[in-house]
C-alpha positions as CSV (number, residue, x, y, z in Angstrom):
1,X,3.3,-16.9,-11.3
2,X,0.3,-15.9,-8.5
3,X,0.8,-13.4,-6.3
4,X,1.7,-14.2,-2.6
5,X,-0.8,-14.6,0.3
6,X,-1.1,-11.5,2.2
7,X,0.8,-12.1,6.0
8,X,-2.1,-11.1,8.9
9,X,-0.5,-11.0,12.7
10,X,-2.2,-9.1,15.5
11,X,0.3,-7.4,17.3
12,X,-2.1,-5.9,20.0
13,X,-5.8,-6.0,21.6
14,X,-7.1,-4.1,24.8
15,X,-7.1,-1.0,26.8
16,X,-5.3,1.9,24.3
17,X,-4.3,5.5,25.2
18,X,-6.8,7.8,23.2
19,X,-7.2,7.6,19.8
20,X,-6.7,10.7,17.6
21,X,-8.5,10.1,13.9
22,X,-6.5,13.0,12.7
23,X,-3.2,12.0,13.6
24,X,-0.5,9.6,11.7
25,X,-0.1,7.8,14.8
26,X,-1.9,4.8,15.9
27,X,-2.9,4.4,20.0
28,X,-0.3,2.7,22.2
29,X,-1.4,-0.4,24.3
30,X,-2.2,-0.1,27.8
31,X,-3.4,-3.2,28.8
32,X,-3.6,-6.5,26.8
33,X,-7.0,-8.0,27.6
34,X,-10.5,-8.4,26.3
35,X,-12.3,-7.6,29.5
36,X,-13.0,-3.7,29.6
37,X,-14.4,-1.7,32.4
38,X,-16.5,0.7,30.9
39,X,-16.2,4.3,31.5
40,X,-16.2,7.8,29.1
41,X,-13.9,7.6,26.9
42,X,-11.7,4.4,27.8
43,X,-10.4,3.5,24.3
44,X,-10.2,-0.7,23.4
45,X,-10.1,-2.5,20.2
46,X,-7.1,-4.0,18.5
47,X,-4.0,-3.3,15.6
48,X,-2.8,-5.8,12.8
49,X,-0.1,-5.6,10.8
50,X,-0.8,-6.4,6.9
51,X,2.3,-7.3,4.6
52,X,1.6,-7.6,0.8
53,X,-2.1,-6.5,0.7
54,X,-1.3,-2.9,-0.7
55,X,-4.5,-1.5,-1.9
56,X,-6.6,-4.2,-1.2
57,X,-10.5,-3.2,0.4
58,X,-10.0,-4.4,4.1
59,X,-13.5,-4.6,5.2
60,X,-14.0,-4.1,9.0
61,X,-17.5,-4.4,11.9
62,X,-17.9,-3.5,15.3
63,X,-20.6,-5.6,16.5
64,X,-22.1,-3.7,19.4
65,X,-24.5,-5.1,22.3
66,X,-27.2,-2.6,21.1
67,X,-26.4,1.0,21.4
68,X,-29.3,3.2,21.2
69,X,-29.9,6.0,18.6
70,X,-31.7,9.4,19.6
71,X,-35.0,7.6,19.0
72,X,-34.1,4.8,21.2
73,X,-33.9,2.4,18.3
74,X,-31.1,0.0,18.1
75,X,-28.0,1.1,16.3
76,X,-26.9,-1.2,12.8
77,X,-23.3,-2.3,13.8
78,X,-20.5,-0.1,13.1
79,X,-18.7,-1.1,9.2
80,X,-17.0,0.0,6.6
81,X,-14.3,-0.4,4.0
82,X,-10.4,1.2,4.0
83,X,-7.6,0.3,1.3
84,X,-4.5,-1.1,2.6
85,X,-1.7,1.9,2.3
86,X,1.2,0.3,2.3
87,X,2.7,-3.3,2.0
88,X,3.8,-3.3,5.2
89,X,0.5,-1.6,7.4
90,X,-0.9,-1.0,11.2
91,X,-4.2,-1.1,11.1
92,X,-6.1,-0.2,14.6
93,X,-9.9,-1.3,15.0
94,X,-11.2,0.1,18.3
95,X,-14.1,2.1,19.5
96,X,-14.7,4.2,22.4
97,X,-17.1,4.8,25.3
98,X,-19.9,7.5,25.4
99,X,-22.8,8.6,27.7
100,X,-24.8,6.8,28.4
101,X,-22.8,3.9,29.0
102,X,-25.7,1.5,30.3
103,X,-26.3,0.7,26.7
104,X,-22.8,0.0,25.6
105,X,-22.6,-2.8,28.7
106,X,-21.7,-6.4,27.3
107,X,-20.2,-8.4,24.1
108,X,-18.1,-6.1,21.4
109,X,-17.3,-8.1,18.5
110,X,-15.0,-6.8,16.0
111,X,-13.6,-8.6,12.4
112,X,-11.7,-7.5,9.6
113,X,-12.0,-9.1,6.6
114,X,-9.4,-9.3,3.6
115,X,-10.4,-10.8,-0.1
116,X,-14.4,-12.0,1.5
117,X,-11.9,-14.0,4.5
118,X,-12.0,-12.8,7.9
119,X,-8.0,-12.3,8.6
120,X,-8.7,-10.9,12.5
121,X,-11.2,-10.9,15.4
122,X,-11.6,-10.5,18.8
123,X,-14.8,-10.0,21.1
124,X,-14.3,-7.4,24.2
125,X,-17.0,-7.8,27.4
126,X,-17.6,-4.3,28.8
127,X,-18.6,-4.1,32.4
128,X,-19.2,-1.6,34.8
């Protein structure tokens, strides 16, 4: 018998209240909408829900539009790799604004990828 095909929906993408790492709790949606004004702190990004993918690697990148590093060199995007928790899980992929923002002005694109197949996307313009 083979296993059944994980379900993917994206329940959410925008403007979210603040993010707390630490916490159990995801961050609520403010706003649906992939054009963010960018200011300290504003929180954006985007939560799937994953049904029948427990343990699985869920492989996720936030392409930036060049954020600088103390040298001034351009940042690598943002990745890395989480196991799904449960069979029935929210997963939130978001980022957040720091000084300086001139350098974090333009196209954020961000994937997650499930089994080598990209299962969600979305690309958020940052203006000021």
């Amino acid at each position: 018998m083979s296993k059944r095909k994980p379900e993917i929906r994206m329940k959410s993408y925008g403007i979210y209240t603040q993010w707390d790492f630490d916490a159990k709790e995801l961050p609520r949606i403010q706003e649906f909408t992939t054009k963010v004004e960018a200011f300290v702190d504003v929180e954006f990004g985007f939560v799937v829900n994953i049904k029948g993918a427990k343990n699985s690697e869920l492989d996720f990148c936030i392409d930036h539009p060049g954020i600088a590093d103390l040298e001034g060199n351009t940042r690598l995007p943002f990745d890395g790799t989480v196991f799904v928790k449960t069979n029935d899980w929210d997963f939130y992929l978001g980022d957040t604004i720091w000084p300086p923002i001139e350098d974090k002005l333009g196209t954020w694109h961000m994937t997650l990828e499930l089994q080598g197949k990209v299962i969600a996307e979305k690309s958020f313009e940052l203006w000021r």
